[in-house]
C-alpha atoms as an extended CHARMM CRD file, in Angstrom:
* protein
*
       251  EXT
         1         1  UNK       CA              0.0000000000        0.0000000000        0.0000000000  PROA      1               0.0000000000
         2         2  UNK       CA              3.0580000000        2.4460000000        1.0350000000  PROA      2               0.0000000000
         3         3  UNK       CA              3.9690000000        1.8430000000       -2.4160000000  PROA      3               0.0000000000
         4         4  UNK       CA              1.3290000000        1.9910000000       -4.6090000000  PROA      4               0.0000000000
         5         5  UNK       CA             -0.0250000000        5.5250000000       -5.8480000000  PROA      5               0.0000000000
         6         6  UNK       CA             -3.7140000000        6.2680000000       -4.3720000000  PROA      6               0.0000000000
         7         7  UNK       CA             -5.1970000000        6.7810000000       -8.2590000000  PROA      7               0.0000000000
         8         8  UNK       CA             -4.7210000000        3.6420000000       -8.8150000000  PROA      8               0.0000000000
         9         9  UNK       CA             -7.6300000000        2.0060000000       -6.4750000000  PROA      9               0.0000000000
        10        10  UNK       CA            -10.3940000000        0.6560000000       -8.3960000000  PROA      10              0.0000000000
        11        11  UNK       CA            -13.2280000000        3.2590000000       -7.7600000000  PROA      11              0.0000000000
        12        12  UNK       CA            -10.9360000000        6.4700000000       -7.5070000000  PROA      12              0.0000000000
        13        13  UNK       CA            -11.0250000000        8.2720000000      -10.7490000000  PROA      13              0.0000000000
        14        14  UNK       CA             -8.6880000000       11.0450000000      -12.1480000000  PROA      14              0.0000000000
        15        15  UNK       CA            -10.7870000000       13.6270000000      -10.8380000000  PROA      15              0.0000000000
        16        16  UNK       CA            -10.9850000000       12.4250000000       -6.8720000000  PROA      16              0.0000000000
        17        17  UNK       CA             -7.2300000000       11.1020000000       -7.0270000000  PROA      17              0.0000000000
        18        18  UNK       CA             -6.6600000000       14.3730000000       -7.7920000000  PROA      18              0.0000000000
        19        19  UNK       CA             -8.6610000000       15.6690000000       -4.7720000000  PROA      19              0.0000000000
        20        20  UNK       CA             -6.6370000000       13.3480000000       -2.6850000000  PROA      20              0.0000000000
        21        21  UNK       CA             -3.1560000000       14.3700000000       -3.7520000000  PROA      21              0.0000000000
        22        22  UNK       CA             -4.1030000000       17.8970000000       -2.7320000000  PROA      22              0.0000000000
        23        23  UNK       CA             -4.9030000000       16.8390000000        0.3950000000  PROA      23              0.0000000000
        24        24  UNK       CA             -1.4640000000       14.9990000000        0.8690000000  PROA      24              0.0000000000
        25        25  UNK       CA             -3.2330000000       11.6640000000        0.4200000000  PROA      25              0.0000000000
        26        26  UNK       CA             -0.6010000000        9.9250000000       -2.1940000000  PROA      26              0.0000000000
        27        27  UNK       CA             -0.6790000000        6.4670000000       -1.1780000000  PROA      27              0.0000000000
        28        28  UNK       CA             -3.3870000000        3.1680000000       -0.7450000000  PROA      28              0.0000000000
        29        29  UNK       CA             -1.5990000000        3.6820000000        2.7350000000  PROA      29              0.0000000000
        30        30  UNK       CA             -2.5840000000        7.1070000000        3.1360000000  PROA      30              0.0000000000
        31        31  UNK       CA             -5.8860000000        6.9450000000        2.1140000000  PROA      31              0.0000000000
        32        32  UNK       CA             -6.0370000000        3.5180000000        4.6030000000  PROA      32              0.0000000000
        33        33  UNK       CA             -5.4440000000        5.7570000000        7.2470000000  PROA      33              0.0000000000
        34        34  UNK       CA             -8.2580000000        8.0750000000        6.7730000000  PROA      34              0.0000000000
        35        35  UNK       CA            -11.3470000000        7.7870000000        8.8350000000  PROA      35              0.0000000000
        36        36  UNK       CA            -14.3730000000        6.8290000000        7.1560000000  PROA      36              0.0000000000
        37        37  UNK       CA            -16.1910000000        9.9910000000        8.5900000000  PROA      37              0.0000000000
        38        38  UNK       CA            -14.1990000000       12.1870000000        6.6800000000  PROA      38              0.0000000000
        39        39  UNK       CA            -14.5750000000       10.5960000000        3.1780000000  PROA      39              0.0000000000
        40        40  UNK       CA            -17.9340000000        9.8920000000        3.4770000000  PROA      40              0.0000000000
        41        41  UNK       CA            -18.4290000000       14.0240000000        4.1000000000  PROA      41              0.0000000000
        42        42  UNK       CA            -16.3450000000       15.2380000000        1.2720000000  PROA      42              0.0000000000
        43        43  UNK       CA            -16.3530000000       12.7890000000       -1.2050000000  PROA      43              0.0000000000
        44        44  UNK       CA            -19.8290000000       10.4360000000       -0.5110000000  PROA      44              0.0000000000
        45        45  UNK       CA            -20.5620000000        7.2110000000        0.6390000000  PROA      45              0.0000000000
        46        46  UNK       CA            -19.3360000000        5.1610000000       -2.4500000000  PROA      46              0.0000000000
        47        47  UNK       CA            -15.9690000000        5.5250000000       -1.7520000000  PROA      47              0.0000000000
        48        48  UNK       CA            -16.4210000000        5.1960000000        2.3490000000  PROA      48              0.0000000000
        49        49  UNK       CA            -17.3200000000        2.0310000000        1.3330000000  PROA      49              0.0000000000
        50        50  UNK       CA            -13.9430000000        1.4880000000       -0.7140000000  PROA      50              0.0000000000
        51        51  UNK       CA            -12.0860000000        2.9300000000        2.2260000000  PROA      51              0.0000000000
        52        52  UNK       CA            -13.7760000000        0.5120000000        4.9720000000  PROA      52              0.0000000000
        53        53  UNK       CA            -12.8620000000       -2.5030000000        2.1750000000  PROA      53              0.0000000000
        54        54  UNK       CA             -9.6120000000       -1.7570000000        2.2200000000  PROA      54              0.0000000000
        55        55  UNK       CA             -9.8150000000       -0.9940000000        6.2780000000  PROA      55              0.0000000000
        56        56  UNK       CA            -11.0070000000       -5.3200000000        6.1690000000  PROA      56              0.0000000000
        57        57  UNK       CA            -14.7870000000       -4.6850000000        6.2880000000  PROA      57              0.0000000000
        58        58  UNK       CA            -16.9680000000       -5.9850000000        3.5960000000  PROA      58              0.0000000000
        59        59  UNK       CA            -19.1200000000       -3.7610000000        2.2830000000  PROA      59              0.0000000000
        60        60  UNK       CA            -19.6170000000       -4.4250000000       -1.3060000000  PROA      60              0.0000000000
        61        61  UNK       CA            -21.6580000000       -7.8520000000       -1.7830000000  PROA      61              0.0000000000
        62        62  UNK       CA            -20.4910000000      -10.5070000000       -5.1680000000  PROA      62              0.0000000000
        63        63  UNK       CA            -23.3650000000      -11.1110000000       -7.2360000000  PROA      63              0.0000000000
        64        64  UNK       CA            -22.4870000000      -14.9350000000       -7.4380000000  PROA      64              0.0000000000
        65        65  UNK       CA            -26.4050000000      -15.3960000000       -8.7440000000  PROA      65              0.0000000000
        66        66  UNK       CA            -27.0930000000      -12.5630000000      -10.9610000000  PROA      66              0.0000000000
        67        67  UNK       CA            -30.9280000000      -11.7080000000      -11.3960000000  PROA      67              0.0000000000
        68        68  UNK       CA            -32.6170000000      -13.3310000000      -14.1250000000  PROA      68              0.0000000000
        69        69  UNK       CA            -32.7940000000      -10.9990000000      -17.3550000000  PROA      69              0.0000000000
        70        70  UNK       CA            -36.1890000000       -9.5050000000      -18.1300000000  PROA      70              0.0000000000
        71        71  UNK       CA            -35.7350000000       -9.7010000000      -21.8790000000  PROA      71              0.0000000000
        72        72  UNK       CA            -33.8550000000      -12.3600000000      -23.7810000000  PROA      72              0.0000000000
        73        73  UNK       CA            -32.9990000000      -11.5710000000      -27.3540000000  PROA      73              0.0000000000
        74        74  UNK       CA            -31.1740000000      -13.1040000000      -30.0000000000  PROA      74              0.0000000000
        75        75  UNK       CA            -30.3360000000      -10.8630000000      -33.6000000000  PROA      75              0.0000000000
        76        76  UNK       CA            -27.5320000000      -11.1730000000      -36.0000000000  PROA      76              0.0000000000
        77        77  UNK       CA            -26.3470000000       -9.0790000000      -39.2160000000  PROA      77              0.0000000000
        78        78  UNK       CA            -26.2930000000      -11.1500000000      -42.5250000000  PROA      78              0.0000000000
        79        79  UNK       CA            -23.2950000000      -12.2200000000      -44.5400000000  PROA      79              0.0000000000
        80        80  UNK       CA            -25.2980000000      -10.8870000000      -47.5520000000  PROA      80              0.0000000000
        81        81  UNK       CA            -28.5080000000       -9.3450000000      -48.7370000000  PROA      81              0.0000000000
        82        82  UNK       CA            -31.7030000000      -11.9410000000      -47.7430000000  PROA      82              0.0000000000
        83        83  UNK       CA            -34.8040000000      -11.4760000000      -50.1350000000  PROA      83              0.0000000000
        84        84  UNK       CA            -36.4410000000      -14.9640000000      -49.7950000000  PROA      84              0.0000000000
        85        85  UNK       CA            -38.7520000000      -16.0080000000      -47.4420000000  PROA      85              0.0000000000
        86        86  UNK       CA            -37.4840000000      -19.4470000000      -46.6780000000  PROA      86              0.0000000000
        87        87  UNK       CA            -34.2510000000      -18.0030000000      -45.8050000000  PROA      87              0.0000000000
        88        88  UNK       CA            -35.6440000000      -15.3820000000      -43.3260000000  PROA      88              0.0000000000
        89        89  UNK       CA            -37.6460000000      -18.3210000000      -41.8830000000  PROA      89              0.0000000000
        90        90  UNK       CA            -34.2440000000      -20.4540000000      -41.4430000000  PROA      90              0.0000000000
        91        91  UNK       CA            -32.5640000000      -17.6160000000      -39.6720000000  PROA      91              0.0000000000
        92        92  UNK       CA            -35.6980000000      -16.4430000000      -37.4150000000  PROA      92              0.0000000000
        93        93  UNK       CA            -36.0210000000      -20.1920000000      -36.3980000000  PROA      93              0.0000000000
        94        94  UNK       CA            -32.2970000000      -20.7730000000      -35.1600000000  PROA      94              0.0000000000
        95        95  UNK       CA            -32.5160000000      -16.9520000000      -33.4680000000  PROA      95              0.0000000000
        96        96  UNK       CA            -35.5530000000      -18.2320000000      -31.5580000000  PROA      96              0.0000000000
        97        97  UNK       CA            -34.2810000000      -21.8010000000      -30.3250000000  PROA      97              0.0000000000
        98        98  UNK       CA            -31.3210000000      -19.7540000000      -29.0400000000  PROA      98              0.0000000000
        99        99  UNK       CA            -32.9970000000      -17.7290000000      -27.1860000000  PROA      99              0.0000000000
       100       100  UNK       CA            -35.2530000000      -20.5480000000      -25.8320000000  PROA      100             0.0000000000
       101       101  UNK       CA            -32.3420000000      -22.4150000000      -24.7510000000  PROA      101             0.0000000000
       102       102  UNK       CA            -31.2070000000      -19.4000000000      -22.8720000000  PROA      102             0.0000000000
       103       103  UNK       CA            -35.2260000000      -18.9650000000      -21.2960000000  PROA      103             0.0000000000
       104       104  UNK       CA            -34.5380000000      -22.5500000000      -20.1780000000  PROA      104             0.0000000000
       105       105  UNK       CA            -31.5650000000      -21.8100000000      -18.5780000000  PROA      105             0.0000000000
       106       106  UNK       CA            -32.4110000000      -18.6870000000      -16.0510000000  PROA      106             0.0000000000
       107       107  UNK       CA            -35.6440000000      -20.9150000000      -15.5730000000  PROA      107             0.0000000000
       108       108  UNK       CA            -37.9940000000      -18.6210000000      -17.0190000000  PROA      108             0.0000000000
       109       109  UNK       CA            -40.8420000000      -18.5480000000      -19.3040000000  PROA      109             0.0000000000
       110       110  UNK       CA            -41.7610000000      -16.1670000000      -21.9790000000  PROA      110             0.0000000000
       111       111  UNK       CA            -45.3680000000      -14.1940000000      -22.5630000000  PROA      111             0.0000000000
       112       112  UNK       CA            -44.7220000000      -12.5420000000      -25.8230000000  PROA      112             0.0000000000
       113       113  UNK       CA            -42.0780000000      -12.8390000000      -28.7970000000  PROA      113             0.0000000000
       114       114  UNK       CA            -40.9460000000      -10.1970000000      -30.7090000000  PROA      114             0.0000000000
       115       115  UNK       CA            -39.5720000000      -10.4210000000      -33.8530000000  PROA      115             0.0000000000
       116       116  UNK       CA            -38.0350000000       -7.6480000000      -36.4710000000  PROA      116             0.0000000000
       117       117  UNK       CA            -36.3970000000       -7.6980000000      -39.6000000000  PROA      117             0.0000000000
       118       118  UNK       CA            -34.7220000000       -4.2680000000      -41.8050000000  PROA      118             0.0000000000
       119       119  UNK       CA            -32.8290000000       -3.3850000000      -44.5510000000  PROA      119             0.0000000000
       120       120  UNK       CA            -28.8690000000       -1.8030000000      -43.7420000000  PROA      120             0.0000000000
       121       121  UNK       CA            -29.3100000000        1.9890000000      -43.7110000000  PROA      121             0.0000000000
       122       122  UNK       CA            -25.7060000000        2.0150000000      -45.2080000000  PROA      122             0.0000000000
       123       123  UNK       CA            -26.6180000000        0.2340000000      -48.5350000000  PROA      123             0.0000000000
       124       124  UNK       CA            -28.6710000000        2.1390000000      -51.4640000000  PROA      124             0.0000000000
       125       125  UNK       CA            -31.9970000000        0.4540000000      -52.4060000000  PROA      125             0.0000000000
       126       126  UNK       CA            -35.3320000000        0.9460000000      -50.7230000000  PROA      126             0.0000000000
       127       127  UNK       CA            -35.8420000000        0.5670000000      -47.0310000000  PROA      127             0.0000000000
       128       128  UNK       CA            -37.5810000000       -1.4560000000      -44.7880000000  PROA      128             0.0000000000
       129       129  UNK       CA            -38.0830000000       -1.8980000000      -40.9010000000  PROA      129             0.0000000000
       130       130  UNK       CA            -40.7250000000       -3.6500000000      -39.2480000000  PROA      130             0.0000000000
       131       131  UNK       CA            -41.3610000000       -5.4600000000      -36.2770000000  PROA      131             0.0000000000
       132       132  UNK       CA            -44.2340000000       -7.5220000000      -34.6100000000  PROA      132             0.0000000000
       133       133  UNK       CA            -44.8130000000       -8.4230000000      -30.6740000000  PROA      133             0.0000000000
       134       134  UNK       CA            -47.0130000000      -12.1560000000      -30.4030000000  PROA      134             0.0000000000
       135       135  UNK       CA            -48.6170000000      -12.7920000000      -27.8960000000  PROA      135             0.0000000000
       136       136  UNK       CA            -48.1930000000      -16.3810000000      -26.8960000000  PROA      136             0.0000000000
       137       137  UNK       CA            -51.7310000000      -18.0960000000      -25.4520000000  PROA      137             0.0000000000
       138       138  UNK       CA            -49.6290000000      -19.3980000000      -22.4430000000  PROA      138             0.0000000000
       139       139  UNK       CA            -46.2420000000      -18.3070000000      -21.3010000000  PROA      139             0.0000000000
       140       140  UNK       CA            -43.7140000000      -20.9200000000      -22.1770000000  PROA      140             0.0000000000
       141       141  UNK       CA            -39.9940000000      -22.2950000000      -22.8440000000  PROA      141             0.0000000000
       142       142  UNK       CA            -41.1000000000      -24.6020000000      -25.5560000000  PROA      142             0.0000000000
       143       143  UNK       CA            -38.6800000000      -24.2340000000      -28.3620000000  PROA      143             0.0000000000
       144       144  UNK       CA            -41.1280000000      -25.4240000000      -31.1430000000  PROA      144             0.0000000000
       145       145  UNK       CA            -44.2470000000      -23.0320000000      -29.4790000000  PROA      145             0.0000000000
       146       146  UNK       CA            -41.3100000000      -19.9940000000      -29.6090000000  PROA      146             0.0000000000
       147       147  UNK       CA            -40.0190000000      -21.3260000000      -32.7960000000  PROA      147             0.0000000000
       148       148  UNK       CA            -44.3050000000      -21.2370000000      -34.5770000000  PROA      148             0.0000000000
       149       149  UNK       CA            -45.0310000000      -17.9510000000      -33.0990000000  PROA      149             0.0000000000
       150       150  UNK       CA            -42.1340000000      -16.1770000000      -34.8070000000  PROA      150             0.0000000000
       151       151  UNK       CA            -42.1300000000      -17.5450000000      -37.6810000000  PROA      151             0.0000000000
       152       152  UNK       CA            -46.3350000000      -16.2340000000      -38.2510000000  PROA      152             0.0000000000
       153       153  UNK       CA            -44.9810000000      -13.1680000000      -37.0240000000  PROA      153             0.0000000000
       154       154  UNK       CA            -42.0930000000      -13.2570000000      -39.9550000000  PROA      154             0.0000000000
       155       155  UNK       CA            -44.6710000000      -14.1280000000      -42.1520000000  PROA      155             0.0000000000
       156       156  UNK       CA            -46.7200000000      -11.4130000000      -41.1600000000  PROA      156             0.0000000000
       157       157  UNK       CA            -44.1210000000       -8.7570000000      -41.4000000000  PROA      157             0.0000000000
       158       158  UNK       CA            -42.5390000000       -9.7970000000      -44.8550000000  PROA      158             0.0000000000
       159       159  UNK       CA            -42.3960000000       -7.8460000000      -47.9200000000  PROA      159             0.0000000000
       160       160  UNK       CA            -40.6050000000       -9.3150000000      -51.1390000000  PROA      160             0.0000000000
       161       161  UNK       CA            -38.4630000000       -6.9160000000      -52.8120000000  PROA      161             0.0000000000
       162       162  UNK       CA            -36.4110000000       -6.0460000000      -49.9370000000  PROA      162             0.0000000000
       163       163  UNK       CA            -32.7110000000       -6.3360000000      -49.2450000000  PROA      163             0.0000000000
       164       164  UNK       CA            -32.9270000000       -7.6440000000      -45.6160000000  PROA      164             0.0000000000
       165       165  UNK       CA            -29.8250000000       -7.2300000000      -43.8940000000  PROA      165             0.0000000000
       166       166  UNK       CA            -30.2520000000       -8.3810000000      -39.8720000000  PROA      166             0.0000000000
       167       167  UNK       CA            -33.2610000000      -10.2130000000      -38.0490000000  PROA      167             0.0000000000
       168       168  UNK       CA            -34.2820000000      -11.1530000000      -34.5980000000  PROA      168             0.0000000000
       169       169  UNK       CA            -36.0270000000      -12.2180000000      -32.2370000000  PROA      169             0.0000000000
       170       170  UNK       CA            -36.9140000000      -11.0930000000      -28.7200000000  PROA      170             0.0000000000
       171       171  UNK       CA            -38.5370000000      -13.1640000000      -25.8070000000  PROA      171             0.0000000000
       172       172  UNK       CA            -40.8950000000      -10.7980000000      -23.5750000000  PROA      172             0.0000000000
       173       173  UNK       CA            -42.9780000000      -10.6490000000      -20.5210000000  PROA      173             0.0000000000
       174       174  UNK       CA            -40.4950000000      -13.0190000000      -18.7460000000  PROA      174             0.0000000000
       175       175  UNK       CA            -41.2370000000      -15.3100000000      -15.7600000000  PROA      175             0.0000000000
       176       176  UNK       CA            -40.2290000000      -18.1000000000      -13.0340000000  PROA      176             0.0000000000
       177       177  UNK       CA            -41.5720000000      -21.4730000000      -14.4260000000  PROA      177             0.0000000000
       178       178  UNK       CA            -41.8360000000      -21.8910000000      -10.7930000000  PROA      178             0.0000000000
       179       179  UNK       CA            -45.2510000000      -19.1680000000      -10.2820000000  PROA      179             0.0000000000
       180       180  UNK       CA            -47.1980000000      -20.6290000000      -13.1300000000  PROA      180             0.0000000000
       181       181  UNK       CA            -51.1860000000      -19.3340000000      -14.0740000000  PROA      181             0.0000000000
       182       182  UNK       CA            -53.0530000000      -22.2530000000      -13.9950000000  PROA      182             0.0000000000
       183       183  UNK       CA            -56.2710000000      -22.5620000000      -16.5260000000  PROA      183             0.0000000000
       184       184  UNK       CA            -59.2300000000      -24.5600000000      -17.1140000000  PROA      184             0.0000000000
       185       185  UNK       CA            -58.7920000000      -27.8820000000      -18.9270000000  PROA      185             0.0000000000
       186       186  UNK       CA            -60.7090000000      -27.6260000000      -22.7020000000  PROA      186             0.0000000000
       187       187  UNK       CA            -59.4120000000      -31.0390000000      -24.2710000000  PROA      187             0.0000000000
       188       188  UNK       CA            -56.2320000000      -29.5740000000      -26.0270000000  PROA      188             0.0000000000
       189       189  UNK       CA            -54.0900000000      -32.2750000000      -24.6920000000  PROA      189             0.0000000000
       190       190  UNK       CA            -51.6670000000      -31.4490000000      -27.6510000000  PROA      190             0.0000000000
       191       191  UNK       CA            -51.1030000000      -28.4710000000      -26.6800000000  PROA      191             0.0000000000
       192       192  UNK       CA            -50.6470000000      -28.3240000000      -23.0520000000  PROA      192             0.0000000000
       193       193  UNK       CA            -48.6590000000      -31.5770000000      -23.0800000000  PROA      193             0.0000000000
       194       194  UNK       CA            -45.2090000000      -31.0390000000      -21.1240000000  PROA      194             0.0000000000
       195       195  UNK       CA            -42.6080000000      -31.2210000000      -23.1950000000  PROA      195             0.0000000000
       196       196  UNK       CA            -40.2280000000      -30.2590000000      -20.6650000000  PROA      196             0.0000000000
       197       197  UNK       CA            -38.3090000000      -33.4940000000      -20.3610000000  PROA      197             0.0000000000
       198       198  UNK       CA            -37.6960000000      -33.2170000000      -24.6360000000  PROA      198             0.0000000000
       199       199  UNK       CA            -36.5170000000      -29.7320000000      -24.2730000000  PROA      199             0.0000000000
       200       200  UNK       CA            -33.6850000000      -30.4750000000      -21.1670000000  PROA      200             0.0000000000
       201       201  UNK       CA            -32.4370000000      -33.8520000000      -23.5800000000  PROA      201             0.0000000000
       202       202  UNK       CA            -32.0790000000      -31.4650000000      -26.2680000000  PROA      202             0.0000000000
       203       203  UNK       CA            -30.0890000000      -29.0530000000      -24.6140000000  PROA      203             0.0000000000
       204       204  UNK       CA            -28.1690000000      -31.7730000000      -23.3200000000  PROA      204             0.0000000000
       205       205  UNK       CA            -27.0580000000      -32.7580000000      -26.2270000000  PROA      205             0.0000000000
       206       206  UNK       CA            -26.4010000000      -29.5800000000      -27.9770000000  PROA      206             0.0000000000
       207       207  UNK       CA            -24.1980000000      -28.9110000000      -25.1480000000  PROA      207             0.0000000000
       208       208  UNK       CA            -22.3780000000      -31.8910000000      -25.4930000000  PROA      208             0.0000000000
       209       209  UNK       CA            -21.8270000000      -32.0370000000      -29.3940000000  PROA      209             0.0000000000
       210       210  UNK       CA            -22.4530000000      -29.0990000000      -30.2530000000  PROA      210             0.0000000000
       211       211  UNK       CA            -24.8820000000      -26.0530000000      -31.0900000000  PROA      211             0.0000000000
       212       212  UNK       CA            -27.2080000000      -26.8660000000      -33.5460000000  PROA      212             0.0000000000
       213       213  UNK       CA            -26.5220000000      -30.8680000000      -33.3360000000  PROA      213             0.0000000000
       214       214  UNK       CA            -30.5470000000      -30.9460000000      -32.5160000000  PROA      214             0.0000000000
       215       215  UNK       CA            -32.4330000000      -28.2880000000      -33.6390000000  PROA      215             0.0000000000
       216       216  UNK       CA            -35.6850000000      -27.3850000000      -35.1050000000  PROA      216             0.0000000000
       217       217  UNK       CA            -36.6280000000      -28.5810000000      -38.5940000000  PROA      217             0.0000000000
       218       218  UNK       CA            -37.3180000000      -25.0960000000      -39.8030000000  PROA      218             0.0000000000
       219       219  UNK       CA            -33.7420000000      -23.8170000000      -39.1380000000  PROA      219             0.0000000000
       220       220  UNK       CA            -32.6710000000      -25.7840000000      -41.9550000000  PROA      220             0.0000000000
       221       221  UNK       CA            -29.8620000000      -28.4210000000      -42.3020000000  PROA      221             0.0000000000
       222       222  UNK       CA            -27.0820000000      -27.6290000000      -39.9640000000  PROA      222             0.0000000000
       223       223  UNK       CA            -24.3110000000      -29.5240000000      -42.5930000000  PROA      223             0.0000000000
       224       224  UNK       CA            -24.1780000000      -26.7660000000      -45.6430000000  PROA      224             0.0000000000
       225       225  UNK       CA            -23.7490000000      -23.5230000000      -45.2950000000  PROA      225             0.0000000000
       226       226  UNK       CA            -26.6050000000      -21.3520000000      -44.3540000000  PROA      226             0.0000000000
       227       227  UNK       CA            -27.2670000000      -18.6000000000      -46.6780000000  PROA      227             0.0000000000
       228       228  UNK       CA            -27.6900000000      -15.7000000000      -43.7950000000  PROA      228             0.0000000000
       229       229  UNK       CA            -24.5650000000      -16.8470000000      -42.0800000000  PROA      229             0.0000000000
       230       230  UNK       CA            -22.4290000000      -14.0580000000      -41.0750000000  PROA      230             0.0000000000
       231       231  UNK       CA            -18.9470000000      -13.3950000000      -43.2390000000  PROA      231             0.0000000000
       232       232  UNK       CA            -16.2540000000      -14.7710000000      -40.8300000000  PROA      232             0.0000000000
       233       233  UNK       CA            -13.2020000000      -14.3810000000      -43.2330000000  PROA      233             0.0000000000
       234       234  UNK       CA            -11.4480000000      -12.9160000000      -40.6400000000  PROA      234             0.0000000000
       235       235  UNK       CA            -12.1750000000      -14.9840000000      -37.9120000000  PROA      235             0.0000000000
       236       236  UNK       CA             -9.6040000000      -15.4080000000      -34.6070000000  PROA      236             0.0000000000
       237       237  UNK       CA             -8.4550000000      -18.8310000000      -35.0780000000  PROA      237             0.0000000000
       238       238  UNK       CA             -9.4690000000      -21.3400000000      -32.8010000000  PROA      238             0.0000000000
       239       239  UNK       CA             -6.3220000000      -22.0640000000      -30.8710000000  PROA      239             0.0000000000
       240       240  UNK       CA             -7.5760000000      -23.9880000000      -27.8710000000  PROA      240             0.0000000000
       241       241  UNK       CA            -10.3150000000      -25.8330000000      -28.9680000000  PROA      241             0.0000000000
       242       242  UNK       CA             -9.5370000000      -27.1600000000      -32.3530000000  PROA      242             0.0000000000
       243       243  UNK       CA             -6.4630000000      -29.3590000000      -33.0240000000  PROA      243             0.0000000000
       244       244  UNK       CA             -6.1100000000      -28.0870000000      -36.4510000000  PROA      244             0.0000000000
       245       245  UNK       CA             -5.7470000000      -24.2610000000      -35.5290000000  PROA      245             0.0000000000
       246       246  UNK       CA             -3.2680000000      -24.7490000000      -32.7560000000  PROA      246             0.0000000000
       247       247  UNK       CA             -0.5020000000      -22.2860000000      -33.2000000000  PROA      247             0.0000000000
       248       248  UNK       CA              3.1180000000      -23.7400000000      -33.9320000000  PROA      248             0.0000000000
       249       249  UNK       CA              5.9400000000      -22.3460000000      -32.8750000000  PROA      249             0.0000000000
       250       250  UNK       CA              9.8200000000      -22.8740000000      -34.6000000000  PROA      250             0.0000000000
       251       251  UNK       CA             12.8740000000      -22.2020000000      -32.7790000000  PROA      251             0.0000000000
């Protein structure tokens, strides 16, 4: 601390360090030594707190379990102008089973699914930007039920004769799958039919081979290339998960 210069304390910025210096404070050390009375009346209680951390009191509490996220969304540029339908289907469908895999995960359920698509403002042509909120009948974490409703709202978005350069999806109206509304049985047993045991197994086993290893029959086939992939010509090599990238070195 004797040795280290007080600016460089996580939490003091250029403007307070320079405070401190004036007042003679150089040092962790010397700022150690102040009382936590005194900082808290000229510079606030933030950086009391700081002091009385580095004094051995715990004041600032690790968020080992952040909160879960109120919106989930999932949107990517394309590698080159989309105009088909199909395509924009494909690309919607994959956005929307990752974000379902990532509902699944905080243990949530979603209400409402937006989904968007536009045209790049830097590119000449005519423009386009639209997006649609659906409402799902019952909130869920059903990849397929995410997967339908996004796709009708695609479909009921699209306009040929665009040059459609990013899409996505976004889950809304989030909730614990543990506080569930309850409704009145109508005979639908297809529909309210728990899939949850089918959507865990196929997370397991994306994780375990891979993304996209089990996916949706809408995304398309995950072996060729898919059309709205993003351009990764300059991609960082992968050097420590690929035996074929792994950098050699010659003495």
């Amino acid at each position: 601390m004797a040795t280290t210069e007080v600016g460089e304390v996580w939490g003091i910025g250029r403007r307070i360090g320079a405070q401190l210096q004036a007042e003679g404070v150089k040092t962790v050390l010397d700022f150690v030594r102040l009382t936590p009375a005194t900082v808290r009346g000229r510079w606030g209680v933030v950086l009391e707190r700081t002091l009385r951390e580095l004094q051995g009191q715990p004041c600032i509490q690790l968020d080992d379990c952040p909160s879960p996220k109120k919106e989930i969304a999932c949107t990517r540029s394309f590698g080159r102008p989309i105009t088909k339908l199909e395509v924009l289907e494909e690309a919607v469908s994959e956005f929307a089973s990752r974000a379902a895999e990532k509902l699944r995960k905080q243990g949530s359920l979603a209400g409402q699914i937006l989904v968007f698509a536009h045209t790049s403002p830097h590119r000449p042509g005519p423009r386009f930007s639209r997006s649609l909120v659906v409402p799902l009948r019952r909130p869920t974490a059903d990849t397929r039920n995410l997967v339908h409703a996004a796709v009708l709202g695609l479909k009921a978005i699209y306009e040929p004769g665009f040059d459609l350069m990013k899409a996505g999806v976004m889950l809304l109206d989030l909730m614990s799958s543990d506080v569930e509304q309850g409704e009145l049985y109508l005979g639908e047993p297809f529909e309210i039919s728990d899939r949850s045991k089918l959507m865990s197994a196929m997370d397991t086993l994306n994780g375990r081979f891979g993304k996209g290893a089990v996916h949706i029959a809408s995304a398309g086939n995950s072996i060729k290339p898919k059309q709205w992939g993003m351009r990764q010509e300059r991609k960082t090599p992968s050097y420590t998960t690929s035996w074929d990238q792994i950098a050699i070195a010659r003495a």
